[in-house]
py3Dmol code that shows the C-alpha trace and the ligand (Angstrom):
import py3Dmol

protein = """\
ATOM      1  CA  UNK A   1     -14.354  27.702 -19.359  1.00  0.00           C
ATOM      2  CA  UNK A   2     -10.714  28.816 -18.648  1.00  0.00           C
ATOM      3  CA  UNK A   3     -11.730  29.216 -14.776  1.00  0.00           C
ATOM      4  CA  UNK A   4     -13.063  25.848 -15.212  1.00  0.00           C
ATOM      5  CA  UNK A   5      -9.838  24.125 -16.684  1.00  0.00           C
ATOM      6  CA  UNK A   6      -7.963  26.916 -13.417  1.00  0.00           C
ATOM      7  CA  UNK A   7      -9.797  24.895 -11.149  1.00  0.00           C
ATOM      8  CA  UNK A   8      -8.956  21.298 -12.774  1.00  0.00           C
ATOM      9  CA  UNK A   9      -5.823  21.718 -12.465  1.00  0.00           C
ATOM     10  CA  UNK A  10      -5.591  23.242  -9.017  1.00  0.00           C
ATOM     11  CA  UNK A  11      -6.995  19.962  -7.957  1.00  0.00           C
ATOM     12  CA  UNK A  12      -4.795  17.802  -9.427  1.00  0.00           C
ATOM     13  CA  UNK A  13      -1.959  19.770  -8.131  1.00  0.00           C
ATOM     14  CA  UNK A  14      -2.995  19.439  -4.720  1.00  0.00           C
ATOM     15  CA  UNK A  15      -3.812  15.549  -5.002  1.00  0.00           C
ATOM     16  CA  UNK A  16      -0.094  15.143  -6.013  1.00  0.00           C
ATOM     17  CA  UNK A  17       0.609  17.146  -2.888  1.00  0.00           C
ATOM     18  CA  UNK A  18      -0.507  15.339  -0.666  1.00  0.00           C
ATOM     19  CA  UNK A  19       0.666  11.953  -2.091  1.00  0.00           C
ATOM     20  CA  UNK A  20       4.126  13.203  -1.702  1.00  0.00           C
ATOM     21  CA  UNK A  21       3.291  14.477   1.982  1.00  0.00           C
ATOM     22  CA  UNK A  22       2.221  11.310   3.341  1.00  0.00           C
ATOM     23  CA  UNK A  23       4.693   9.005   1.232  1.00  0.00           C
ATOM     24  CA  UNK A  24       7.870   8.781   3.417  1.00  0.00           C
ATOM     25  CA  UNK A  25       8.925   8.188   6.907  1.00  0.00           C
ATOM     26  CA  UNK A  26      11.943   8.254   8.385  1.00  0.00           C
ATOM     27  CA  UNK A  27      13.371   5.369  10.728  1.00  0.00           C
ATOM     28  CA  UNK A  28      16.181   5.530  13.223  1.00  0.00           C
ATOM     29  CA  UNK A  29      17.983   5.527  10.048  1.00  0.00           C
ATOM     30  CA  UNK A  30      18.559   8.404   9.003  1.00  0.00           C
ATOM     31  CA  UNK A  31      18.701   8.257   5.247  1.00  0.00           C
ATOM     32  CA  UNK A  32      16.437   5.434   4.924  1.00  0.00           C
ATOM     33  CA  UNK A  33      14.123   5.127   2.119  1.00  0.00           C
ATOM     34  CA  UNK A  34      11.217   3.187   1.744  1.00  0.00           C
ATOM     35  CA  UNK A  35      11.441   0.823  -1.269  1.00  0.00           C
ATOM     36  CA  UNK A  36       8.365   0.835  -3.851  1.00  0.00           C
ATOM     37  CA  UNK A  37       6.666  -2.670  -3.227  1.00  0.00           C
ATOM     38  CA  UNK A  38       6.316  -3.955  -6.338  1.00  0.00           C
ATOM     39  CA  UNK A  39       2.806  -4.811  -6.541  1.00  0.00           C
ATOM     40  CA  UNK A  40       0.102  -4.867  -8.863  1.00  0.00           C
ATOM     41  CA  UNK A  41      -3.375  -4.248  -7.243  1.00  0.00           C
ATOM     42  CA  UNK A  42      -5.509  -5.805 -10.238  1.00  0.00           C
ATOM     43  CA  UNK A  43      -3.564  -9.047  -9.764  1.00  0.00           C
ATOM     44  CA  UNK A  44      -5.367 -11.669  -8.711  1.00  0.00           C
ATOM     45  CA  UNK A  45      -3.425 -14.733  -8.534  1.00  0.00           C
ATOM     46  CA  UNK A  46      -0.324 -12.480  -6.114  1.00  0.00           C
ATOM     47  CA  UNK A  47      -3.838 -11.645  -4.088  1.00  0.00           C
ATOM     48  CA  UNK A  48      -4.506 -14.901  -3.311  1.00  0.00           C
ATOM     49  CA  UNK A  49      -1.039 -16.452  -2.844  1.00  0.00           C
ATOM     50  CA  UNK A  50      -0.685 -13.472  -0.502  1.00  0.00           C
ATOM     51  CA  UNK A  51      -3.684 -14.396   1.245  1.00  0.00           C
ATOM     52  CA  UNK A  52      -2.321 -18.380   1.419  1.00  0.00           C
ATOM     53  CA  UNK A  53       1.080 -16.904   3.257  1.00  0.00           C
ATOM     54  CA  UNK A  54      -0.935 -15.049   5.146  1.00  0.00           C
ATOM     55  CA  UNK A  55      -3.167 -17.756   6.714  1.00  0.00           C
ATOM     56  CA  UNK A  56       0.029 -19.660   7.268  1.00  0.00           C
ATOM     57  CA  UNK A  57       2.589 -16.894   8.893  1.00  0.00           C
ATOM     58  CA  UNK A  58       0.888 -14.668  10.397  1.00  0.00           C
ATOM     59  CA  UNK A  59      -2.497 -15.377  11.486  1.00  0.00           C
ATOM     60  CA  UNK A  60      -1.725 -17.165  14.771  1.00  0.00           C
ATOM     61  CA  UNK A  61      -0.640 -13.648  16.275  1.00  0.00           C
ATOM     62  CA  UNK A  62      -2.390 -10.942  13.897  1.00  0.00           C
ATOM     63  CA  UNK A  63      -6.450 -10.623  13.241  1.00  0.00           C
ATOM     64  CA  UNK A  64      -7.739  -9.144  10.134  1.00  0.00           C
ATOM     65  CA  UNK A  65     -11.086  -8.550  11.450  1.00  0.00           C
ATOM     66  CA  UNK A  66     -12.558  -6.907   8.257  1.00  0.00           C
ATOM     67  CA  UNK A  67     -11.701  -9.691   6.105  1.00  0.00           C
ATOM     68  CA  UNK A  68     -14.201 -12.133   7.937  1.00  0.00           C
ATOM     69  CA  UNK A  69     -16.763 -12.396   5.080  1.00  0.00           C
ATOM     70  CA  UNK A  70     -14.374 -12.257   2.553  1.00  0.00           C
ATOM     71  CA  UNK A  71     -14.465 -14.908  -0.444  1.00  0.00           C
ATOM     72  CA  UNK A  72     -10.891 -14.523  -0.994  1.00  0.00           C
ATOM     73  CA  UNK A  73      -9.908 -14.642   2.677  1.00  0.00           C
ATOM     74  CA  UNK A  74     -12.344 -17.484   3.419  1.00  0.00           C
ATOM     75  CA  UNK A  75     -11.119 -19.636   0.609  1.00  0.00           C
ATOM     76  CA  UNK A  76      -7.413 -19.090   1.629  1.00  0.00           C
ATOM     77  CA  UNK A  77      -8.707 -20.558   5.162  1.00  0.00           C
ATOM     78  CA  UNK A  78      -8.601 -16.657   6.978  1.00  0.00           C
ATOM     79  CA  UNK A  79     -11.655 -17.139   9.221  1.00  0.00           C
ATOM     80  CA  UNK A  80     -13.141 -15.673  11.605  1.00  0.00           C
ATOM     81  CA  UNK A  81     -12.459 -18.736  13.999  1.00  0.00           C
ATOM     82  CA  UNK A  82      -8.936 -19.032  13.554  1.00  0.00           C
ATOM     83  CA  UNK A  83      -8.069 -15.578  14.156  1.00  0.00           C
ATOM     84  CA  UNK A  84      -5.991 -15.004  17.726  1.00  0.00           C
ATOM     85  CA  UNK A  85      -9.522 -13.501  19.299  1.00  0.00           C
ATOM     86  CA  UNK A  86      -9.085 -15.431  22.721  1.00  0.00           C
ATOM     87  CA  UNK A  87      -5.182 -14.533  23.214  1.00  0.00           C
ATOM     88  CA  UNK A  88      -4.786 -12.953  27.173  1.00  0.00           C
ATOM     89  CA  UNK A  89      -0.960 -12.084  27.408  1.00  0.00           C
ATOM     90  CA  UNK A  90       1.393 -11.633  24.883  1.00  0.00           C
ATOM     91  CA  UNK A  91       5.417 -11.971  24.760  1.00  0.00           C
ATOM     92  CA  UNK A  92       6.579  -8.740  25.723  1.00  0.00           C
ATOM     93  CA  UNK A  93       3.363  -7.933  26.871  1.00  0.00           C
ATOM     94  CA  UNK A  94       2.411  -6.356  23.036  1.00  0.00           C
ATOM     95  CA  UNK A  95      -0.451  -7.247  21.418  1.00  0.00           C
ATOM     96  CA  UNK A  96       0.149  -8.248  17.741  1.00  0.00           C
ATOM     97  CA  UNK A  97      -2.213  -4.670  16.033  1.00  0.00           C
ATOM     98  CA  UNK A  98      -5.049  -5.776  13.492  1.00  0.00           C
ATOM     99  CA  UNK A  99      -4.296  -5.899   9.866  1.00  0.00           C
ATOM    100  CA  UNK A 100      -7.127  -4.925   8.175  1.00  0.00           C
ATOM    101  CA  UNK A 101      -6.595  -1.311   7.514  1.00  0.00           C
ATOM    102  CA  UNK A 102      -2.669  -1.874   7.960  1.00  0.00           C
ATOM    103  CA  UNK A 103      -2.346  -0.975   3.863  1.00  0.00           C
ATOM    104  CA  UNK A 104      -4.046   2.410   4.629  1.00  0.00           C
ATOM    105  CA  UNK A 105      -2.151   3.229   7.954  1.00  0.00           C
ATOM    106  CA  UNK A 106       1.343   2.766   6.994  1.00  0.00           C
ATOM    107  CA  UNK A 107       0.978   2.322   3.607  1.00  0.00           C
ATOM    108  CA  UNK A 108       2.353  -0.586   1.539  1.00  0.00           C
ATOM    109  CA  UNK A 109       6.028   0.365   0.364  1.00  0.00           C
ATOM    110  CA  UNK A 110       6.389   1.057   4.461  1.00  0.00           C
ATOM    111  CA  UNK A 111       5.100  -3.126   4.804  1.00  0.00           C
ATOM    112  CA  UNK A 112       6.915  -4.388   2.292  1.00  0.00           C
ATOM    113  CA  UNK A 113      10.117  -2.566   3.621  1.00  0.00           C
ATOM    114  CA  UNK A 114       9.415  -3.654   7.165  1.00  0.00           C
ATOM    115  CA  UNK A 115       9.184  -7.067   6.198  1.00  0.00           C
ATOM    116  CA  UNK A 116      12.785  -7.297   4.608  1.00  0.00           C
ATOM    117  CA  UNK A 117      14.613  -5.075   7.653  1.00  0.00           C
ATOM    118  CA  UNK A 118      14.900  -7.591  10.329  1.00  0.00           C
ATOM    119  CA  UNK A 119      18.400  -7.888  11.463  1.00  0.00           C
ATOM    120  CA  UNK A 120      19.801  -9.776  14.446  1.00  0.00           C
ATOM    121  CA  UNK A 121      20.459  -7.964  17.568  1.00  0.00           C
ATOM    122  CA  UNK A 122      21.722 -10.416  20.535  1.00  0.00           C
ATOM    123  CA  UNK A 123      20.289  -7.098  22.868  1.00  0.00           C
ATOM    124  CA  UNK A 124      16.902  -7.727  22.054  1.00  0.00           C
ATOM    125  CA  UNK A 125      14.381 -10.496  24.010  1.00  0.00           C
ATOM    126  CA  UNK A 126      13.265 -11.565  20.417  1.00  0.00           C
ATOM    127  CA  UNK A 127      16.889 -11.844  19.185  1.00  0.00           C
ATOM    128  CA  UNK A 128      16.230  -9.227  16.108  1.00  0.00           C
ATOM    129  CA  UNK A 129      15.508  -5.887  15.912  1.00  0.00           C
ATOM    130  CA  UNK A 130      14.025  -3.719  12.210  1.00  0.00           C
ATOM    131  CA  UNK A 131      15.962  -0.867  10.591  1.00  0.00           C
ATOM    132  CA  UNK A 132      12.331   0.700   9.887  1.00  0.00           C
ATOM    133  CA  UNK A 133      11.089   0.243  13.219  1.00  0.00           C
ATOM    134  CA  UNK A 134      13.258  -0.397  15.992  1.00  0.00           C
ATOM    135  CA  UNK A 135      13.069  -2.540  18.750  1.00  0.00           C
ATOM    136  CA  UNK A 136       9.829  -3.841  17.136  1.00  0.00           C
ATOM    137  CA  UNK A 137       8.016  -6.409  19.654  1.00  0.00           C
ATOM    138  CA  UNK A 138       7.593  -8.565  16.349  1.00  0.00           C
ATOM    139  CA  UNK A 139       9.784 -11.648  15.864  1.00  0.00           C
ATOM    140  CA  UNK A 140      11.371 -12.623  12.633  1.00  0.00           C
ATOM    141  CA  UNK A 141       9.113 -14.285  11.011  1.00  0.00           C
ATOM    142  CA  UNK A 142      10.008 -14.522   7.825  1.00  0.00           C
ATOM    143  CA  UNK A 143      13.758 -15.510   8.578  1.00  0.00           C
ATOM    144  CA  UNK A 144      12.923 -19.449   7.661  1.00  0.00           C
ATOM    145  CA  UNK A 145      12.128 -17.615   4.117  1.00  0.00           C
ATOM    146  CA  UNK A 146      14.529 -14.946   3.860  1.00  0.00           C
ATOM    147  CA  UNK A 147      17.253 -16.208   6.281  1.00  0.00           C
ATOM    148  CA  UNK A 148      19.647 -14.311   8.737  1.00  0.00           C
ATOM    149  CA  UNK A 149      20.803 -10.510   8.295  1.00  0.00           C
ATOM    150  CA  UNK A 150      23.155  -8.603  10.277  1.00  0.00           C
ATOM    151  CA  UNK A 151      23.610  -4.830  10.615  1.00  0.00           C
ATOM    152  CA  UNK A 152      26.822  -3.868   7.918  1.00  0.00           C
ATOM    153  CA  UNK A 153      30.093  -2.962   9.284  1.00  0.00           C
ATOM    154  CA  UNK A 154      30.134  -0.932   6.219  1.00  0.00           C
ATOM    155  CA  UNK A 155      27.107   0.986   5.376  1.00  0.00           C
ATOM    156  CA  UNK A 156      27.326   1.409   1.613  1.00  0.00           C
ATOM    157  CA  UNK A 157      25.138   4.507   1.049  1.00  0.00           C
ATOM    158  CA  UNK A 158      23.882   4.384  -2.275  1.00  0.00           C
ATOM    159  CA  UNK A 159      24.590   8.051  -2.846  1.00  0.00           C
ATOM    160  CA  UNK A 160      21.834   9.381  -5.070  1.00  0.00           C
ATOM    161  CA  UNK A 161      21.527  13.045  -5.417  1.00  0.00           C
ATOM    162  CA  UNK A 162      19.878  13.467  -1.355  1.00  0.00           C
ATOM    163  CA  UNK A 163      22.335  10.706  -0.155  1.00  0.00           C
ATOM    164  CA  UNK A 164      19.032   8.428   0.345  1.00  0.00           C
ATOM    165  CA  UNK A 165      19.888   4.582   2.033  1.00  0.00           C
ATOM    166  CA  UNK A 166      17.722   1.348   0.758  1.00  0.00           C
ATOM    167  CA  UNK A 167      17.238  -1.112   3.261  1.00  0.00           C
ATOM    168  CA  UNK A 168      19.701  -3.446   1.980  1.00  0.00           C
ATOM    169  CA  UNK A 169      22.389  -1.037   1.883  1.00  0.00           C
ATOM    170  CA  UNK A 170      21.989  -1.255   6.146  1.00  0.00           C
ATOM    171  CA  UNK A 171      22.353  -5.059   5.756  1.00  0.00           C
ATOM    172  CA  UNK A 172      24.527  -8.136   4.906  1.00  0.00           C
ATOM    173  CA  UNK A 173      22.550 -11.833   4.365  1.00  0.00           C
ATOM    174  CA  UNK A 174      24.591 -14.448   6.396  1.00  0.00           C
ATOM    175  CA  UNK A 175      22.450 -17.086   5.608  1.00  0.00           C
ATOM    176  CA  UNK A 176      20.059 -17.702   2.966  1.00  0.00           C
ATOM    177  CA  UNK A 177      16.787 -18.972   3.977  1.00  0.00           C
ATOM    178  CA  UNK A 178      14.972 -21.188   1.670  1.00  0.00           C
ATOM    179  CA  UNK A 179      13.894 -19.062  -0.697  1.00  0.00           C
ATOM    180  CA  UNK A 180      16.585 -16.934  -3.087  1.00  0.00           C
ATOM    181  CA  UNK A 181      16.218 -13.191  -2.722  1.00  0.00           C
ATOM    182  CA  UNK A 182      14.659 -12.617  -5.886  1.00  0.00           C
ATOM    183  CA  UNK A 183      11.761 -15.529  -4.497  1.00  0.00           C
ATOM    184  CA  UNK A 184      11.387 -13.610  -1.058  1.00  0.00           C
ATOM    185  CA  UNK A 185      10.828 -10.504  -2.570  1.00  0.00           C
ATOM    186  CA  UNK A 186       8.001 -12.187  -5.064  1.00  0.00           C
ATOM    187  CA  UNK A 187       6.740 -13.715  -1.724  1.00  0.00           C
ATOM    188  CA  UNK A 188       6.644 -10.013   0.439  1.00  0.00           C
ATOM    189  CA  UNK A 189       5.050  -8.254  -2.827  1.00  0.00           C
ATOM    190  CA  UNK A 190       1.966 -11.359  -2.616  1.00  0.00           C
ATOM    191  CA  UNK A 191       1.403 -10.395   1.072  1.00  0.00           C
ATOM    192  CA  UNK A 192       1.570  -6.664   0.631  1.00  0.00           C
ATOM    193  CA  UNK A 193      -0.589  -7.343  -2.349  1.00  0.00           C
ATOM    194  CA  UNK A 194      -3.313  -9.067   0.195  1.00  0.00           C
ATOM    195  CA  UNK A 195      -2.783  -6.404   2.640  1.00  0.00           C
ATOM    196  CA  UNK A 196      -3.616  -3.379   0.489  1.00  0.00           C
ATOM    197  CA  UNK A 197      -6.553  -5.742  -0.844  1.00  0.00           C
ATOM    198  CA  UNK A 198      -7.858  -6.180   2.515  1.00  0.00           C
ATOM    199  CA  UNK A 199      -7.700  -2.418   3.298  1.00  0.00           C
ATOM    200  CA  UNK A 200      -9.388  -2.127  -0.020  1.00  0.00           C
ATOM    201  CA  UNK A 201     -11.887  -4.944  -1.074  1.00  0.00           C
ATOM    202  CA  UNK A 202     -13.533  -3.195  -3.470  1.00  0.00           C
ATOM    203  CA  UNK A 203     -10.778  -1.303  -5.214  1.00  0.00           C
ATOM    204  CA  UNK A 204     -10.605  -3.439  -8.395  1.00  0.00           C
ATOM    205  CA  UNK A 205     -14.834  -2.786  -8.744  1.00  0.00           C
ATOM    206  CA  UNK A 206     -14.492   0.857  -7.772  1.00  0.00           C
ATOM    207  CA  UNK A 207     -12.175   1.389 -10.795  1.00  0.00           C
ATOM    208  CA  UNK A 208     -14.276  -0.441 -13.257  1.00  0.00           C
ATOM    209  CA  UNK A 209     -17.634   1.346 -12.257  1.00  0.00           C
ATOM    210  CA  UNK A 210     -15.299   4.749 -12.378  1.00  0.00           C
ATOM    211  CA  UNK A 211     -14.475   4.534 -15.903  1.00  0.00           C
ATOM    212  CA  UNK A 212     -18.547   4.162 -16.808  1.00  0.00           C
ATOM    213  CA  UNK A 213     -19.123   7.191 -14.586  1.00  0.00           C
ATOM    214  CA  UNK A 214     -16.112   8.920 -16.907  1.00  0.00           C
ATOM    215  CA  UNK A 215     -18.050   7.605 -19.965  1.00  0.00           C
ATOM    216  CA  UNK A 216     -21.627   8.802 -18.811  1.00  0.00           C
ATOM    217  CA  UNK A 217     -19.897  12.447 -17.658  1.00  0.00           C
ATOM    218  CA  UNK A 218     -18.254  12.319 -21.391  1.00  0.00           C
ATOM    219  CA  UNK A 219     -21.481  11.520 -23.153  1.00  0.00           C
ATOM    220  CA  UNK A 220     -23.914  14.346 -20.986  1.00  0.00           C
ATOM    221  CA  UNK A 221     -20.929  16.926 -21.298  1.00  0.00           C
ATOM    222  CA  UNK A 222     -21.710  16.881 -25.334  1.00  0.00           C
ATOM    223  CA  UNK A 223     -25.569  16.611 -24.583  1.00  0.00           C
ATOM    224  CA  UNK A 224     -25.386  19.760 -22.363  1.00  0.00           C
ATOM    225  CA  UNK A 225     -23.196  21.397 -24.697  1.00  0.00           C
ATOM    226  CA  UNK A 226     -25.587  21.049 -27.668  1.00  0.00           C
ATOM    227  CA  UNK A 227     -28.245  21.820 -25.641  1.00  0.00           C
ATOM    228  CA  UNK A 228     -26.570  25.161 -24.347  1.00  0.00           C
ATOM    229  CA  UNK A 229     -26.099  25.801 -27.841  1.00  0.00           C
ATOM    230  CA  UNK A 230     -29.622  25.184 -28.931  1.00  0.00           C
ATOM    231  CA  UNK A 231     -30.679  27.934 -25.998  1.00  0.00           C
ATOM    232  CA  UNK A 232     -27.933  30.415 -27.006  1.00  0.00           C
ATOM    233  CA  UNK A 233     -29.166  30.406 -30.980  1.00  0.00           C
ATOM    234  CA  UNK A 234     -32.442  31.919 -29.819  1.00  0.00           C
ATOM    235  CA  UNK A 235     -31.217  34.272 -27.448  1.00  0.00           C
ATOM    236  CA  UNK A 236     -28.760  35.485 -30.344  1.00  0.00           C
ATOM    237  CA  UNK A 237     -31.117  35.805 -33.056  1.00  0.00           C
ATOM    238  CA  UNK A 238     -33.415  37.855 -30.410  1.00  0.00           C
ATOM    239  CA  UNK A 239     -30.588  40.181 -29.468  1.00  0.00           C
ATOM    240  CA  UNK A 240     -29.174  40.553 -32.977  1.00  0.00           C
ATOM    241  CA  UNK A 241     -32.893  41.618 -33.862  1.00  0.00           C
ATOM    242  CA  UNK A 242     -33.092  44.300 -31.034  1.00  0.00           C
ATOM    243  CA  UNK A 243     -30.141  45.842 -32.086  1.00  0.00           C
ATOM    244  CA  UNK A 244     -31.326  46.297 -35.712  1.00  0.00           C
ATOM    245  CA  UNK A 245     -34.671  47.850 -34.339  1.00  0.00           C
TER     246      UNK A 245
END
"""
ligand_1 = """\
43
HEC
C 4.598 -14.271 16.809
C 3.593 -13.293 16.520
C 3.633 -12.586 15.187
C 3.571 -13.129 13.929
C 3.467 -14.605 13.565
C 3.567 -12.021 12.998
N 3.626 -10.836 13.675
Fe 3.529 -8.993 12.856
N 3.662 -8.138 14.713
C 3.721 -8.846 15.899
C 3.766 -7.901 16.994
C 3.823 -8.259 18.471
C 3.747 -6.621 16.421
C 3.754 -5.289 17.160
C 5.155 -4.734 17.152
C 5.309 -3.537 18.064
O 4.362 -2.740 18.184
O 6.402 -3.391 18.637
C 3.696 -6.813 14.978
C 3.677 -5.784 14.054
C 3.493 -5.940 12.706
C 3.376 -4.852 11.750
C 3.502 -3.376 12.079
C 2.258 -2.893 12.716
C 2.306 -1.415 12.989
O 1.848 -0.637 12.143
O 2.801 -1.027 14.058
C 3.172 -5.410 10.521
C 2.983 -4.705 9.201
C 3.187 -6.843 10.710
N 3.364 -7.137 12.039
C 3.010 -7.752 9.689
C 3.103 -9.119 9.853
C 3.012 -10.065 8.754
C 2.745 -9.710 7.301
C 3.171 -11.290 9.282
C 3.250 -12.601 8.547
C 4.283 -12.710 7.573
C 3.353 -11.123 10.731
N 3.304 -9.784 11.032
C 3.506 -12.166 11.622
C 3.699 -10.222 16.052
C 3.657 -11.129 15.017
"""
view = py3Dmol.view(width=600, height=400)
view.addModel(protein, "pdb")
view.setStyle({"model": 0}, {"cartoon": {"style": "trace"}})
view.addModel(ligand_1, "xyz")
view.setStyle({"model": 1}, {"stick": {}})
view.zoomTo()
view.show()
C-alpha cells in the first residue's frame, strides 16, 4: 500500500514538473513574462464570441483546418470555404501558420500575450513590431480594438522578487482604440478561449466522462477490497489452524 501511495505521488510530482518546464518563454525581452490569459475553458458563451471575432479578424489570412466540422465553428460562419485555402503569395512572402493546434503549440497565456504586444516600429514593412515575438510578419490587427502602443522611454520594471517585466510595463497606449482596456482584454480572453477550444474540442466531454471513470475506479476499489478480504479470511483461518496442529 505505502509503495502504492510512493508511486502516486511520484507522478504527480513529475506532472507539475513538466507544467512548469514548458510554461515560459523568453522574448527579446529579457524579463518578460507571459501574462495568465484569463480564461475559463467550460465557458461557453466567451467560446463562441471568440469564435464570432474570429470569423471576422482573422480568418481572411489564418485557416483552422481542424475546426471544419465543427458546430461551434460552423455556426460562427468558420467554414471550410472561407478559409484562405487558395492564397499564392503573401506580404512579406510569410504564410499566415494554421490555428488549429496553435493552443497546444504555444500555449494560451503565450496568445493572449502576443495579442496585446504590438507596438509601432516606423523600421518595420508592417509599421509594428511584438515585444513577444519580434519582427513578427503579422500586422496589427487588433489596433482598431486596442489602439496604438509605443515602446516606453521608461521601462517601469515591476520588480517582483526575479525582477520579472509584464507586457505593459514595455508599453505606453497613445491612442485608445474603440474598445477600453478592460473591453480588449475581455475580447483577447474570448479568442484565446476559441483557440484552446479548437486545439481541444472535446475537452469539456473528456472531463465529464473522467469524473464517472473516478466514480467507477472508487466503487470497484471497495469491491476488490472486500473481496481481497473475503479470500484473506480463509487463508487465515487455514494458517492459524496449521499452526495449532
Ligand atoms: C493580414 C493577415 C493576418 C491576420 C488578419 C491575422 N494574422 Fe495572425 N499572423 C499573420 C502572419 C503572416 C503570421 C506569421 C508571423 C511570422 O511568422 O512572422 C501570423 C502569426 C500569428 C500567430 C503566431 C503563430 C506562431 O506560432 O508563430 C498567432 C497566435 C496569430 N497570428 C493569431 C492571430 C489572431 C488571433 C488573429 C485575429 C485576431 C490574427 N492572427 C489575424 C497574419 C495575420
Amino acid at each position: 500500500m505505502l509503495r502504492f501511495i510512493l508511486l502516486l505521488l511520484l507522478i504527480c510530482f513529475f506532472s507539475g514538473v513538466s507544467a512548469v518546464a514548458f510554461a515560459e518563454e523568453a522574448g527579446q525581452f529579457e524579463h518578460l513574462v507571459l501574462a495568465t490569459a484569463p480564461i475559463n475553458t467550460s465557458d461557453m458563451a466567451s467560446i463562441k464570441r471568440g469564435a464570432k471575432f474570429f470569423a471576422t479578424n482573422c480568418m481572411s489570412c489564418h485557416t483552422l483546418m481542424y475546426m471544419r466540422y465543427d458546430p461551434v465553428a460552423q455556426e460562427a460562419g468558420i467554414t471550410y470555404e472561407k478559409m484562405p485555402l487558395n492564397v499564392k503569395t503573401w506580404p512579406l512572402g510569410v504564410k499566415p501558420p494554421d490555428l488549429s493546434l496553435e493552443a497546444s503549440i504555444r500555449g494560451v497565456n503565450w496568445i493572449y500575450t502576443y495579442l496585446h504586444s504590438f507596438y509601432q516600429d516606423p523600421a518595420r514593412p508592417t509599421g509594428v513590431n511584438n515585444l513577444l515575438f519580434p519582427s513578427t510578419a503579422m500586422p496589427n490587427i487588433v489596433a482598431p480594438y486596442q489602439g496604438d502602443q509605443v515602446l516606453a522611454p521608461v521601462i517601469h520594471d515591476a520588480g517582483g522578487m526575479y525582477g520579472n517585466t509584464e507586457w505593459y510595463d514595455l508599453v505606453v497606449l497613445t491612442r485608445q482604440g474603440t474598445m477600453t482596456p478592460e473591453q480588449f482584454d475581455g475580447t483577447i480572453a474570448d479568442v484565446v478561449n476559441f483557440l484552446a477550444y479548437a486545439a481541444e474540442p472535446y475537452r469539456i466531454e473528456q472531463h465529464r466522462i473522467g469524473w464517472w471513470v473516478l466514480g467507477f475506479l472508487a466503487v470497484l476499489f471497495v469491491l476488490m477490497y472486500l473481496l481481497k478480504r473475503e479470500y484473506w479470511k480463509e487463508v487465515k483461518k487455514h494458517k492459524e489452524g496449521e499452526r495449532w496442529n
